[in-house]
C-alpha positions as CSV (number, residue, x, y, z in Angstrom):
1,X,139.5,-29.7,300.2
2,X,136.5,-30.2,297.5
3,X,137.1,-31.2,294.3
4,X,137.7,-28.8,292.0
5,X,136.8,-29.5,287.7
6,X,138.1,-30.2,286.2
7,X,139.3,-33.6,286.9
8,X,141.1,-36.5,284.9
9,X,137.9,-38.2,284.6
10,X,134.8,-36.0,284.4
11,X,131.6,-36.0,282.6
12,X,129.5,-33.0,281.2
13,X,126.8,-33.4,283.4
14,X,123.6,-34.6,281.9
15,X,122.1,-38.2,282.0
16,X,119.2,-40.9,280.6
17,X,115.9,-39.8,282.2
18,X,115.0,-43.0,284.4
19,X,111.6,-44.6,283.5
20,X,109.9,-43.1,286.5
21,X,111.4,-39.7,285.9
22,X,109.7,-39.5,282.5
23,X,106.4,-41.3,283.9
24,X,106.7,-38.3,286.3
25,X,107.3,-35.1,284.4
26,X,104.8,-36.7,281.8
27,X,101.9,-37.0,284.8
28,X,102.6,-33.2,285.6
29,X,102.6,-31.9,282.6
30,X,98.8,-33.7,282.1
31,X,97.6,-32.1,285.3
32,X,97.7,-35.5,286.6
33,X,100.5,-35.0,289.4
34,X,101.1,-31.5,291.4
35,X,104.6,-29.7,292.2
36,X,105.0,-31.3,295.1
37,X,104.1,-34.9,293.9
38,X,106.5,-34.2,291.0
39,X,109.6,-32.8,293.2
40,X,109.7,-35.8,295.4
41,X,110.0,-37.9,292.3
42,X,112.7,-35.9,291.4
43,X,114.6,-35.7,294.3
44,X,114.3,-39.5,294.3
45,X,115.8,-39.7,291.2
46,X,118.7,-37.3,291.5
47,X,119.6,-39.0,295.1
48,X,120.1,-42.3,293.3
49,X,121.5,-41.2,290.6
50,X,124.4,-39.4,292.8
51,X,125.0,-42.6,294.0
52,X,125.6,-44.2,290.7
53,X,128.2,-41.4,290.1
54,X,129.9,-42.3,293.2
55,X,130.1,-45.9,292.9
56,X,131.3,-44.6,289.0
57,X,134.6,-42.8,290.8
58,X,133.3,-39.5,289.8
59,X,134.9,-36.7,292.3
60,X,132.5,-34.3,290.7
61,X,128.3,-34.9,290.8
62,X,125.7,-33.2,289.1
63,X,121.8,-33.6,289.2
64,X,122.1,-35.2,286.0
65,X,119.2,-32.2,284.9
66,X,117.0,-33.9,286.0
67,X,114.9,-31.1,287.1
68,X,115.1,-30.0,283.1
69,X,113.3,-30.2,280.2
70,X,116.4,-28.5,278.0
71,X,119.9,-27.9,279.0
72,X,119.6,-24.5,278.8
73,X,115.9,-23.0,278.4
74,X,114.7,-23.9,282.0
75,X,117.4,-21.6,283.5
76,X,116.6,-18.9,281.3
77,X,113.2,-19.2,282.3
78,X,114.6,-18.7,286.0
79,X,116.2,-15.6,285.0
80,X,113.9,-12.0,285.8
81,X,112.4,-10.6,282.7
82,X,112.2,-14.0,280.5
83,X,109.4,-16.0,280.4
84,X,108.5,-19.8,278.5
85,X,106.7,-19.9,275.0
86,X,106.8,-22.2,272.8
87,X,107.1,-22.0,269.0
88,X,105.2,-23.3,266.1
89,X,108.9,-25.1,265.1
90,X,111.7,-25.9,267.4
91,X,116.0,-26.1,266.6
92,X,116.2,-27.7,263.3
93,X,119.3,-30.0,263.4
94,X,120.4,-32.4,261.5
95,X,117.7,-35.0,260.7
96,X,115.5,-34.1,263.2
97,X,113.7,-31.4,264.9
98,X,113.5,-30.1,268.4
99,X,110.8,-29.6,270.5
100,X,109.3,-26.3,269.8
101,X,110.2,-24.4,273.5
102,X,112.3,-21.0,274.1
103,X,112.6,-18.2,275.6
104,X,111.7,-14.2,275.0
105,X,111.9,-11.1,276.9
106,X,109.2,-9.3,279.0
107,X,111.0,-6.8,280.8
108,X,114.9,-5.9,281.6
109,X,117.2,-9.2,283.0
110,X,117.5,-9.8,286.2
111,X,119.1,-12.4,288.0
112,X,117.7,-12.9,291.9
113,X,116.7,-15.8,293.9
114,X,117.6,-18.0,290.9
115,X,115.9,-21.5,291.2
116,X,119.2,-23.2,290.5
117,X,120.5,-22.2,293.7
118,X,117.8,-24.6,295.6
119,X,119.0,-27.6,292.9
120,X,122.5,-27.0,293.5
121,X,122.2,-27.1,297.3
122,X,120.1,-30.6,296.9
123,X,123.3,-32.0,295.6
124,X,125.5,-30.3,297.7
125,X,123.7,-31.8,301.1
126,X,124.9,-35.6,299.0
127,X,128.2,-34.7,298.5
128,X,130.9,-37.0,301.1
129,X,134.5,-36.5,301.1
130,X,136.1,-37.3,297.4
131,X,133.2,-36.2,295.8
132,X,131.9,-32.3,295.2
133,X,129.2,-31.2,293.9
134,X,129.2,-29.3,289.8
135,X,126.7,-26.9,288.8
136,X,125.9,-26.6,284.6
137,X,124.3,-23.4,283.6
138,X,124.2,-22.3,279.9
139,X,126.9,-19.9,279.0
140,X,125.1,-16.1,278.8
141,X,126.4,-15.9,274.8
142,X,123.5,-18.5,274.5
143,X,120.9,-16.8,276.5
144,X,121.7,-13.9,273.7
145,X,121.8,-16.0,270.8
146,X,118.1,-17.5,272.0
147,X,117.0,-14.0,272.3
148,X,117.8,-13.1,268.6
149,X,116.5,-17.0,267.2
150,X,114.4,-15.5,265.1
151,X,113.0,-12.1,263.7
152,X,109.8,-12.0,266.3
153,X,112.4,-13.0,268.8
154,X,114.9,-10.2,267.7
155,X,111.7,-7.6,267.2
156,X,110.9,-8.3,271.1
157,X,114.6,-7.9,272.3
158,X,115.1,-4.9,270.0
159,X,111.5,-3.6,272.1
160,X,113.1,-3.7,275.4
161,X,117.1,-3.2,274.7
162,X,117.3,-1.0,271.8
163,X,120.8,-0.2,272.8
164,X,122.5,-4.3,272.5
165,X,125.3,-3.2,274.8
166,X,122.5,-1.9,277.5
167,X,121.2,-5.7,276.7
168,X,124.7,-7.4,277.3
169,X,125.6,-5.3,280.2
170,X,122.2,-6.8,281.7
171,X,123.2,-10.3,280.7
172,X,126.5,-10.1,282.5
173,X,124.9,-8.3,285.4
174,X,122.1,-11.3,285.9
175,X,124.5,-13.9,285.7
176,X,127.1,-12.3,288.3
177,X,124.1,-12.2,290.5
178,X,123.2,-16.0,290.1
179,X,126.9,-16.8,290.4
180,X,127.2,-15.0,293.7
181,X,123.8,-16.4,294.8
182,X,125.3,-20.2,293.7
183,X,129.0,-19.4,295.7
184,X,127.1,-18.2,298.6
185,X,125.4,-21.6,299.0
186,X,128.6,-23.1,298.8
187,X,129.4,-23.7,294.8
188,X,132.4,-24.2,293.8
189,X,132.3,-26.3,290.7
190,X,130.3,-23.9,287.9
191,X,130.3,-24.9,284.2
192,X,128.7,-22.5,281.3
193,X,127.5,-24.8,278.5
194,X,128.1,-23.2,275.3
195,X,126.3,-23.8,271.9
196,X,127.5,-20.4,270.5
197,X,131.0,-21.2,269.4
198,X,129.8,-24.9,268.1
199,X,127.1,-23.0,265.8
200,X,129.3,-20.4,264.9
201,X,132.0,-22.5,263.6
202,X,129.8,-23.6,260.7
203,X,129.6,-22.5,257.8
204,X,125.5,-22.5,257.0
205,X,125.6,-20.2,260.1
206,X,128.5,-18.0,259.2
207,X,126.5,-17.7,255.8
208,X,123.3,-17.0,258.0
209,X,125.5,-14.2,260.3
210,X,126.4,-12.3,256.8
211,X,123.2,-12.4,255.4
212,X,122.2,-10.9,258.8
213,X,124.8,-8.1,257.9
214,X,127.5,-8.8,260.7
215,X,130.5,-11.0,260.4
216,X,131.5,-14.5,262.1
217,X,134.4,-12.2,263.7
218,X,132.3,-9.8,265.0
219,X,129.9,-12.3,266.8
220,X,132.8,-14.0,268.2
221,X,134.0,-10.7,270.0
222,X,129.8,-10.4,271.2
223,X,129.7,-13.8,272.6
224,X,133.2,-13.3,274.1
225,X,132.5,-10.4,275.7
226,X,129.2,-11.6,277.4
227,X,130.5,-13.9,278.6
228,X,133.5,-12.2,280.5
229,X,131.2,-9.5,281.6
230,X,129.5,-12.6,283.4
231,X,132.8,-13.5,285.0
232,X,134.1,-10.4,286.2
233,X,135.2,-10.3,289.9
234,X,134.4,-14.1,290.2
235,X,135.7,-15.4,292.8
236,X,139.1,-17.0,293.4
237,X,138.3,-19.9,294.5
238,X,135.2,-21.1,292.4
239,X,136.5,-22.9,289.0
240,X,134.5,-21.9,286.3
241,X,134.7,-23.7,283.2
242,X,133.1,-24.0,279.8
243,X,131.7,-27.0,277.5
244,X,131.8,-26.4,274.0
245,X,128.9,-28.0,271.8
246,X,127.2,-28.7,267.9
247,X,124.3,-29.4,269.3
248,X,123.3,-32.6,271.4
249,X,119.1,-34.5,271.1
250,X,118.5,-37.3,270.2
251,X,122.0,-38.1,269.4
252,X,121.5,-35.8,266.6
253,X,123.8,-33.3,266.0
254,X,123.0,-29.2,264.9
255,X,126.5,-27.7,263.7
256,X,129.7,-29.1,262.3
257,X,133.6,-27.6,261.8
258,X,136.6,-27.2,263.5
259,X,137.8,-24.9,265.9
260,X,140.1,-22.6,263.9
261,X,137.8,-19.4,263.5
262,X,136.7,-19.5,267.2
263,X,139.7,-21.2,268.8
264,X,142.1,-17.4,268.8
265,X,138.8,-15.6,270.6
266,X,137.9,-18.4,273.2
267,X,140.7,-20.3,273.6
268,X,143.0,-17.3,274.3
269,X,140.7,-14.8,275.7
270,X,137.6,-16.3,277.3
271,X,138.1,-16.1,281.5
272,X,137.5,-19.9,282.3
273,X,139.5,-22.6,283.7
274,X,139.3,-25.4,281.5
275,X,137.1,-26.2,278.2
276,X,135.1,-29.1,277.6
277,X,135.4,-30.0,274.0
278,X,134.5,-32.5,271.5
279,X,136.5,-34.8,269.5
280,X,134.7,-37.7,268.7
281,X,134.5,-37.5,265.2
282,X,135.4,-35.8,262.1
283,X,132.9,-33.0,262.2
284,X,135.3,-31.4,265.3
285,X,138.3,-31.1,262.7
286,X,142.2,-31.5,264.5
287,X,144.3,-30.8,267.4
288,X,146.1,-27.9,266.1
289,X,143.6,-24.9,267.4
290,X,144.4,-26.0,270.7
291,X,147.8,-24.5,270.3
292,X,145.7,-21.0,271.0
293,X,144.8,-22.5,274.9
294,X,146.3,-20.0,277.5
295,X,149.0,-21.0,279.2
296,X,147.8,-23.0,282.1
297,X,144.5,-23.3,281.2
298,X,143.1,-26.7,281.0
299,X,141.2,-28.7,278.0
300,X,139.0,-31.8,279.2
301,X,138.8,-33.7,275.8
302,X,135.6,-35.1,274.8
303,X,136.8,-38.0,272.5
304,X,134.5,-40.7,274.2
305,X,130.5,-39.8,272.1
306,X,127.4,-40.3,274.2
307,X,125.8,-40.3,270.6
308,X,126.1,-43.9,269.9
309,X,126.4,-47.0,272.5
310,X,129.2,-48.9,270.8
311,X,132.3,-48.3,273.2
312,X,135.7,-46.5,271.6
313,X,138.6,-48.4,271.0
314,X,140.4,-47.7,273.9
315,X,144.0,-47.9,272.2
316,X,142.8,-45.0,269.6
317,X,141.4,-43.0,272.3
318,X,145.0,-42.9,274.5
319,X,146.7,-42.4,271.1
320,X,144.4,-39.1,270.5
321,X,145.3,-38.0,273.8
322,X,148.7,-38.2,273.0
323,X,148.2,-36.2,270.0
324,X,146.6,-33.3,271.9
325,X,149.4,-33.6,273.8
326,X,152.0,-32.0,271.3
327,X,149.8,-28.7,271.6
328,X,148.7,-29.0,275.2
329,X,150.8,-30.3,277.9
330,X,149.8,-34.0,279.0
331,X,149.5,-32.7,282.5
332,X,146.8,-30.0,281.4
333,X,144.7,-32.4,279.7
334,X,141.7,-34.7,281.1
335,X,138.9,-36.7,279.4
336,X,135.3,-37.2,279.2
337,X,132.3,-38.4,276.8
338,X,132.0,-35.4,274.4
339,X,128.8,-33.9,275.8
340,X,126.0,-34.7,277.7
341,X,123.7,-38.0,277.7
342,X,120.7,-36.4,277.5
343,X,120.8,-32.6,277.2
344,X,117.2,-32.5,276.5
345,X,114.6,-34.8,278.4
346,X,114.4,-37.1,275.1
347,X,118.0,-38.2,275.6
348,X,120.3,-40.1,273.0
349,X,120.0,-43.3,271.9
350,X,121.8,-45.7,274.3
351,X,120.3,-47.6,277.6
352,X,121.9,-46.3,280.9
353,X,123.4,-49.7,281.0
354,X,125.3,-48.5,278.0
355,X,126.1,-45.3,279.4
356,X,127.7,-46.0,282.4
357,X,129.8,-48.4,280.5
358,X,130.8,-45.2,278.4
359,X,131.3,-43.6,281.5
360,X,133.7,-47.3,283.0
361,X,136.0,-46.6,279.8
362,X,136.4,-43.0,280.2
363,X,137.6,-43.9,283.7
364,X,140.0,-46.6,283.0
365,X,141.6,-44.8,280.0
366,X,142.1,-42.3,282.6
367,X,143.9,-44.0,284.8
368,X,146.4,-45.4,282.5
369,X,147.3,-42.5,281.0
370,X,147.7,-40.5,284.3
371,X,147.2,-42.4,287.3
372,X,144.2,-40.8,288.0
């Protein structure tokens, strides 16, 4: 039996580039080193990293994104219908800017012959008994909040999906289709990293939703329902669950506020397993929105930050899971670092040395508090 997320002691999924990853990607993107030449890099990369996850006690291993520039533009550019530009400006968080990549429309979604399948199976053929192979996609809500980024982006999407339920319909279709493709090839671990809820939580974007004319409420029902359509008829056996983010490069962050606006919508409502959320500091607010989780739902709590290198105290961190606990049963809760080490190629500003040793404490908190 495979491992299923999530588990007591998980991670998000992403990790530090090695040098020779970056040496790589950097050669390829001169002209300097073709497809092929870059691919066996990576698949160098990815098959030691999986070992470093193993001999970490992870049950559940990812490709660390290796393959990626950003966590979430390279598999829209996978997606029919969506092609790579990039911007005079990228994501403007806080005190620093993005690189200027993203994604617009050329035709009507589709979701066939995704090439995520072929990275998921590359893990997959690693996997050995205890550990399981987890796939991280971006949640569809962000694939339509990158669609609408800005008004040339919003002018395009109006072009080809004047009707916006026609255009989340198409969303939902695509990403049944890649979800089938990935469970056909044997997936059972799929996680939907979500931005959405993170920016919407804030108040300059709640201002920025008004000015547009809708309401925070409103978008919250959109990126709910998106992302549901995307789940319909998944299958039993495949957990799907969600990681919920304000933004992650550089170990900057994009968005801050708690959960209380979103937490009735996606906590309650949204059809996932578990949620991945942050807690490691005070822009994630309190416990008390997690009293809206579903009954039997899980919440993997993200109070470990891959932001800074200085290690938690590991006494506060049980104590905070103990406080979830009075709105969450103790047996429905796990832990991880808060997000990803790198969800963009730049990464955040630790050594791997220093993020494995995040990784050590989330394990050994882990165990004490459950056994695991």
């Amino acid at each position: 039996m495979p491992a299923l997320a999530p588990t007591r002691f998980d991670v998000v999924g992403s990790f530090l580039r090695p040098a020779a990853l970056k040496e790589a990607r950097a050669a390829h993107a001169a002209g300097t080193l073709d497809d092929a030449g870059l691919a066996r890099v990576e698949d160098a990369c990815i098959t030691e990293l999986v070992a470093k996850q193993k001999e970490a006690g992870l049950p559940l291993l990812t490709d660390g994104e290796f393959r990626r520039s950003y966590w979430h533009l390279d598999f829209m550019w996978g997606l029919g219908g969506i092609e790579h530009v990039e911007l005079d400006h990228g994501y403007f968080f806080v005190g620093e800017e993005t690189t200027h990549g993203s994604a617009v429309l050329t035709g009507k979604i589709t979701g066939e012959h995704h090439p995520f399948v072929e990275h998921f199976t590359f893990v997959q053929a690693l996997e050995e008994p205890g550990h399981a192979a987890k796939q991280t996609i971006p949640a569809p809500a962000q694939l339509l909040l990158e669609l609408y980024r800005d008004e040339a982006a919003a002018e395009r999407t109006r072009s080809f999906y004047p009707n916006e339920d026609e255009l989340l319909e198409d969303i939902g279709a695509a990403y049944r289709t890649v979800i089938a493709e990935l469970y056909a090839a044997g997936c059972r671990n799929l996680q939907l990293d979500d931005c959405t809820w993170g920016a919407l939580v804030d108040e300059g974007f709640q201002a920025g939703v008004r000015a547009a004319g809708s309401t925070p409420e409103a978008e919250a029902e959109k990126y709910l329902r998106v992302n549901n359509l995307a789940l319909e008829g998944r299958p039993a056996d495949m957990a799907v669950t969600t990681h919920v983010c304000r933004g992650n490069y550089h170990s900057a962050y994009a968005s801050s506020g708690p959960y209380d606006l979103v937490a009735p919508v996606l906590f309650a409502r949204e059809n996932v397993d578990a949620f991945y959320l942050e807690f490691d500091d005070e822009r994630s607010g309190g416990f008390e929105p997690l009293a809206h989780v579903a009954p039997g739902k899980k919440v993997v709590l993200g109070l470990v930050t891959t932001k800074r290198p200085e290690l938690e105290d590991r006494d506060a961190v049980i104590a905070r899971i103990h406080e979830a606990a009075r709105y969450v049963p103790l047996e429905d809760l796990c832990l991880s670092p808060q997000c990803g080490f790198a969800s963009c190629e730049i990464g955040n500003k630790l050594t791997e040395d220093e993020q494995w040793a995040k990784i050590a404490l989330v394990r050994s908190i882990a165990e004490e508090v459950w056994g695991a």
